[in-house]
C-alpha positions in Angstrom: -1.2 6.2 -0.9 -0.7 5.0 -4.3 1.5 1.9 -5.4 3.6 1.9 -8.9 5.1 -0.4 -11.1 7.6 0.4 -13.8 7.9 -2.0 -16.9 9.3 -2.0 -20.2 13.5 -1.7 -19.9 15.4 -3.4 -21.6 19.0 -4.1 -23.2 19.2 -1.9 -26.7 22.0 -0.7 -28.7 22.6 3.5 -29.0 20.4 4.7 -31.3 17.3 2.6 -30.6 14.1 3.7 -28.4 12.7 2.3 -25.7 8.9 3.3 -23.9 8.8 2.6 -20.4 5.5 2.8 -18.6 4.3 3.0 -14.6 1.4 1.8 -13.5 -0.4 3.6 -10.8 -2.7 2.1 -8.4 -4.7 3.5 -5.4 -6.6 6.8 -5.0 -6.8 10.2 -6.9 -4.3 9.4 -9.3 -4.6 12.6 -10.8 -3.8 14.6 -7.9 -0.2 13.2 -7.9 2.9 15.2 -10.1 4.1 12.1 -11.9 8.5 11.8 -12.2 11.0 9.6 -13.7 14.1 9.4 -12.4 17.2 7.3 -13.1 20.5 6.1 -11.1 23.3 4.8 -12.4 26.1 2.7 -10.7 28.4 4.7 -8.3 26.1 8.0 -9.1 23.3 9.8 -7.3 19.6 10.0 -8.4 18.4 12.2 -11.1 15.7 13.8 -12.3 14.9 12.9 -16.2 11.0 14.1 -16.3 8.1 15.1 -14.6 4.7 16.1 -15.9 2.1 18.0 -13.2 -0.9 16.2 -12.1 -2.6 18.1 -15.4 0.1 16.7 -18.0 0.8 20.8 -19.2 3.6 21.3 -17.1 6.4 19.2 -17.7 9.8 19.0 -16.7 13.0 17.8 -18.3 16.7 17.0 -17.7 19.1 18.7 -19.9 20.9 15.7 -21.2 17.7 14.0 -21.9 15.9 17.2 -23.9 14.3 16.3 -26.9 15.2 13.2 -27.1 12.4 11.9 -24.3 9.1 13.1 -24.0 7.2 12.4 -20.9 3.3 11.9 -20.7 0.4 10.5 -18.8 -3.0 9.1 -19.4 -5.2 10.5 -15.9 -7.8 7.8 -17.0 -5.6 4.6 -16.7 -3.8 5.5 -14.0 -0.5 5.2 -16.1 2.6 7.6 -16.6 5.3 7.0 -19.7 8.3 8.1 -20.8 9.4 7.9 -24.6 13.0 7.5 -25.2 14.4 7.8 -28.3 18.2 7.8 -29.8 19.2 6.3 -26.7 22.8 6.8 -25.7 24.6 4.5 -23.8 25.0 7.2 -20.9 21.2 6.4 -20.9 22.3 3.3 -18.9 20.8 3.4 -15.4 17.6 1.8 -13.2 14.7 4.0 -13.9 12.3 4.9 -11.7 8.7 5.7 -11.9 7.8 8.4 -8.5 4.5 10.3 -7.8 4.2 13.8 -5.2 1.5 15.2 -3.9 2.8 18.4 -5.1 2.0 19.8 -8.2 4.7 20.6 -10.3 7.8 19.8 -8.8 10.6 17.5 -10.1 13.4 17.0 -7.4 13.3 13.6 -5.8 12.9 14.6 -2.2 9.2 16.2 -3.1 8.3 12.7 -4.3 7.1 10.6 -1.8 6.0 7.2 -3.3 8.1 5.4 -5.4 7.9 2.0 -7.9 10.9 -0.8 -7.6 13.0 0.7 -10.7 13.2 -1.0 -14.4 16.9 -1.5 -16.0 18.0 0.2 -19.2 20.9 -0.8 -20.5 22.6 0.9 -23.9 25.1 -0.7 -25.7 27.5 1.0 -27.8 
């Protein structure tokens, strides 16, 4: 089992970055593919990034390609994602998600999953 907690969205105008971090708590932390995944209103889930439980795969969305990067500290328990030149199609709850699976980035392999953090870009 492990519990997470997303912080760090916010309300920022396109251009700006943002850093939004998960906090991961319970065992074997690093035995968990980390994801982040976003839903807008009146849209499915999607996949933005995932890093394997090593951080040297990683995964990322096509609209979000290098513009976010994706990494995660095995030591603190925590997973981030960068985001940078934010667009205001950007604007969705983000979600922090862990799997048992290594590698993998589709939402129905991720099992646990935090409460979501707003971001919000303004035009």
């Amino acid at each position: 089992q492990v519990q997470l907690v997303e912080s760090g969205g916010g309300l920022v105008q396109a251009g700006a970055s943002l850093r939004l971090s998960c906090a991961a708590s319970g065992r074997d932390f690093n035995f968990y593919t980390m994801g982040w995944f976003r839903q807008a209103p009146g849209k499915e889930r999607e996949s933005v990034a995932a890093i394997s439980r090593s951080g040297v795969g990683i995964y990322y969305a096509d609209s979000v390609k290098g513009r976010f990067a994706i990494s995660r500290d095995n030591a603190k328990n925590t997973v981030s994602l960068q985001m940078n030149r934010l667009k205001p199609e950007d604007t969705a709850l983000y979600y922090c998600a862990a799997s048992p699976r290594d590698g993998v980035w589709r939402a129905p392999d991720f099992g646990f999953w935090g409460q979501g953090t707003q971001v919000t870009v303004s035009s």
